[in-house]
C-alpha positions as semicolon CSV with decimal commas, in nm:
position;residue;x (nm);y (nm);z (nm)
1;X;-1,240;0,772;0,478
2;X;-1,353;0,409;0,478
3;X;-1,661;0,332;0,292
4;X;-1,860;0,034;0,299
5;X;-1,781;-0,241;0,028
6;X;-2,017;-0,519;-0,156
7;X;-1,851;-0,870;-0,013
8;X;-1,607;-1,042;-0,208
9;X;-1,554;-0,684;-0,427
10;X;-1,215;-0,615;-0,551
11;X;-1,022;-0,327;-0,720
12;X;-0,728;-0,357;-0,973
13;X;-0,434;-0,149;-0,836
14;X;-0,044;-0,150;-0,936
15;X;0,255;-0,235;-0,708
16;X;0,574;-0,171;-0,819
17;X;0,457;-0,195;-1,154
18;X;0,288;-0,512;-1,152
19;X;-0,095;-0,523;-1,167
20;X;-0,265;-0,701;-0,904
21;X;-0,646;-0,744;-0,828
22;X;-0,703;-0,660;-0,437
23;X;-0,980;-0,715;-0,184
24;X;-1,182;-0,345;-0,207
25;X;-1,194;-0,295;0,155
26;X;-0,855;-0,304;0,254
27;X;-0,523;-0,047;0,321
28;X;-0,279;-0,013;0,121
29;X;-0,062;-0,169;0,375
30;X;-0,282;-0,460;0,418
31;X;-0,220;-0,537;0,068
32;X;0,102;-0,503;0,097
33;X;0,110;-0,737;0,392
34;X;-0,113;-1,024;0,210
35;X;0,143;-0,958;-0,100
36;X;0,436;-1,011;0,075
37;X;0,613;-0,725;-0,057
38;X;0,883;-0,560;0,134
39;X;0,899;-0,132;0,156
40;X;1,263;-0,006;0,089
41;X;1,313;0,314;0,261
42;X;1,661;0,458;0,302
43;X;1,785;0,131;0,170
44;X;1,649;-0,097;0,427
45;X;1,399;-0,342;0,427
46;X;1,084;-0,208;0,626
47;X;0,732;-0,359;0,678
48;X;0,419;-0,246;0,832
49;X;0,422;-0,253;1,193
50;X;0,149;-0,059;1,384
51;X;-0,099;-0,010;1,134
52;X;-0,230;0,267;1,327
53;X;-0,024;0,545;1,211
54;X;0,231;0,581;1,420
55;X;0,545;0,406;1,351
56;X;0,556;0,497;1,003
57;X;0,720;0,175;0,829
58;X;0,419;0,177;0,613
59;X;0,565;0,481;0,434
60;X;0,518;0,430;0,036
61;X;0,423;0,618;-0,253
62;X;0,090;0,643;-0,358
63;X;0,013;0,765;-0,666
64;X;0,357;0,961;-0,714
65;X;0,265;1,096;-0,351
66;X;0,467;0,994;-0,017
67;X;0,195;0,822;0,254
68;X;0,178;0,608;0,511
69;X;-0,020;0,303;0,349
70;X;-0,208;0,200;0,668
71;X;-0,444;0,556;0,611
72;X;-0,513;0,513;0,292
73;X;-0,781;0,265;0,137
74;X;-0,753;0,143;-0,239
75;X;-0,844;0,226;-0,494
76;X;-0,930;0,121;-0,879
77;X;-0,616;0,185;-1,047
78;X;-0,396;0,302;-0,780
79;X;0,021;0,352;-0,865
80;X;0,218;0,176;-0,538
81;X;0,577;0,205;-0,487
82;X;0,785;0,019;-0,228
83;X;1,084;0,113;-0,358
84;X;1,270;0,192;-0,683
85;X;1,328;0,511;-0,781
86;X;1,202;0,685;-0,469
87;X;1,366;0,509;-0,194
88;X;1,594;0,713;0,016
């Protein structure tokens, strides 16, 4: 559930490894989006399309858990994979 955030607040998250400090109010694939970083499922590039939860190109792991990144908000000290060791 998305919860109201102080302007201009951000949270410190991981992706692929890499710490990055994020704008509080935004998806997972949002980030990803501003970040420019590409998801690698079944060895193909994918990126987030509908951000509505439907297409499911968003798919990443969160926190060693498979999820579509347009449902989920971030969070302080979140673990993103695009890739790596659990792509398909």
């Amino acid at each position: 559930m998305w919860k109201p955030t102080q302007a201009g607040a951000t949270v410190s998250v991981h992706i692929d490894g890499a710490p990055c400090r994020v704008p509080a109010d935004s998806s997972v694939a949002s980030v990803l989006l501003q970040q420019r970083k590409v998801i690698w499922r079944e060895g193909r590039a994918r990126t987030p399309l509908c951000l509505m939860g439907v297409c499911y190109e968003c798919l990443v792991w969160i926190d060693g858990k498979q999820q579509q990144g347009c449902q989920v908000p971030v969070a302080e000290g979140m673990e993103i994979e695009t890739g790596g060791e659990h792509a398909g």
